[in-house]
C-alpha positions in Angstrom: 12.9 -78.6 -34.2 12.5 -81.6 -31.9 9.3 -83.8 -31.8 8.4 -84.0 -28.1 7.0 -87.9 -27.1 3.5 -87.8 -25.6 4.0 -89.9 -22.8 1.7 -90.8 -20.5 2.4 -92.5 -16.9 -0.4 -93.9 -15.1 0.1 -94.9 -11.1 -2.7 -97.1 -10.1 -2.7 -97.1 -6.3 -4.0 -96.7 -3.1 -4.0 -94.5 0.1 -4.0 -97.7 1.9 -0.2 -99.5 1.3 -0.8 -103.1 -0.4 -0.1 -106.0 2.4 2.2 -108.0 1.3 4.4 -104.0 0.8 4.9 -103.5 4.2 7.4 -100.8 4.7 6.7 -99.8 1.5 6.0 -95.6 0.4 2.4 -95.4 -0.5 1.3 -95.1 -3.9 0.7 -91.6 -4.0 4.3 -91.0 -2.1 5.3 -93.1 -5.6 3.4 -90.6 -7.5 5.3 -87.6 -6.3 9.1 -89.5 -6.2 8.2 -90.6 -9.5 7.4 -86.9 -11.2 10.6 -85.8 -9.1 13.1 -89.0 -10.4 11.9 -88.2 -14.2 12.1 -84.5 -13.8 15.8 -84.4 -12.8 16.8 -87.3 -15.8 14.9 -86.1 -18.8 13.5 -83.0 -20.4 9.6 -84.1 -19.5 7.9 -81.4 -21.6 4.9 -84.1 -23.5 5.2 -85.9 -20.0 1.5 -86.5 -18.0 1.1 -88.5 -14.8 -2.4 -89.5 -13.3 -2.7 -90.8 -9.9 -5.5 -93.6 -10.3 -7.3 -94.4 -6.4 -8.1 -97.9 -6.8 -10.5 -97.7 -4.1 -12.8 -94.5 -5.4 -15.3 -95.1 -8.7 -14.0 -94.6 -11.9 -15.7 -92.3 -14.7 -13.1 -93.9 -17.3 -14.0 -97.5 -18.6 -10.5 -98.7 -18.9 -8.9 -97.3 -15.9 -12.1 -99.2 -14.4 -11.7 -102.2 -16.1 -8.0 -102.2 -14.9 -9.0 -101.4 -11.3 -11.5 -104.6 -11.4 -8.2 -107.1 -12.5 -6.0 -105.3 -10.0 -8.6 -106.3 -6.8 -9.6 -109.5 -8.6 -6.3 -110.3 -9.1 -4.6 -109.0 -6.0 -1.9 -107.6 -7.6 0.7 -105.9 -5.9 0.5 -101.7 -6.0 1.1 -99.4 -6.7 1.2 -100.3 -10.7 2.7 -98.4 -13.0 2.0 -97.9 -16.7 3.6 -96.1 -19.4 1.7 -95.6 -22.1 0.4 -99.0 -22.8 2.8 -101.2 -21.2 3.2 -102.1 -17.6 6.7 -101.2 -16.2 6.6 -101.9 -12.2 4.4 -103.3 -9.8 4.6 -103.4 -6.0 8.0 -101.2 -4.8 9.1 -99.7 -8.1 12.6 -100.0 -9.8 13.5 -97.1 -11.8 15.6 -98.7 -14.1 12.2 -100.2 -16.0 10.6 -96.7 -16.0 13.8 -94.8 -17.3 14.1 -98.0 -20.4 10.8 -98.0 -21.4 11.1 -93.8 -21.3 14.2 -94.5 -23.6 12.7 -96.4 -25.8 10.1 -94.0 -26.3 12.3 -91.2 -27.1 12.4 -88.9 -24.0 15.4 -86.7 -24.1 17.5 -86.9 -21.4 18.6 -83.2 -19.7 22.1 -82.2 -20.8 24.3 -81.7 -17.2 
C-alpha cells in the first residue's frame, strides 16, 4: 500500500489585489486555479489548502505572525507555502509548486 504525503498549501492573500500586481487574479482566484492545476497533475488525496485573508484577525499565532511580516514587509501576494517552505510570491509560477510537490512525494495521476 502506498503512503500518502500530508501536504499542506497555505495561500496568504487578499480580497484586495497587491499594487504593484496590477492585472493580476486575486488571491482567492489563485486559491481556486491552484486546487484545480494540482487536481488534474497529481493524485491529491493527503492534499489541504487554507485560504489565509491577510486583512481579517487571525486565531493562529503563526499564520499571524506571518501576516505581520507580509504588511511590514510589503511583500508581494498572494504567497504561497507548502508545508514549510515558501514556493511563489506575487503572480504564481506553477513550475515551483509542482517541484517542491515532487519532492515531497505526491503521485502524479496516471493518463
Amino acid at each position: 500500500m502506498r503512503k500518502v504525503p500530508n501536504i499542506t498549501i497555505t495561500i496568504y492573500g487578499s480580497e484586495q489585489i497587491c499594487a504593484s500586481c496590477v492585472g493580476a487574479p486575486s488571491s482567492k482566484d489563485t486559491y481556486e486555479w491552484l486546487q484545480a492545476a494540482i487536481g488534474r497533475k497529481y493524485a491529491s488525496e493527503g492534499v489541504q489548502y487554507n485560504y489565509i485573508d491577510i486583512n481579517k484577525p487571525q486565531t493562529d499565532a503563526i499564520h499571524q505572525a506571518y501576516v505581520e511580516q507580509i504588511i511590514k514587509e510589503d511583500l508581494f501576494y498572494p504567497i504561497i507555502w507548502v508545508n514549510d517552505k515558501i514556493v511563489a510570491e506575487g503572480i504564481p509560477s506553477l513550475k515551483p509548486i509542482y517541484q517542491a510537490l515532487d519532492q515531497l512525494g505526491l503521485e502524479i495521476k496516471e493518463a
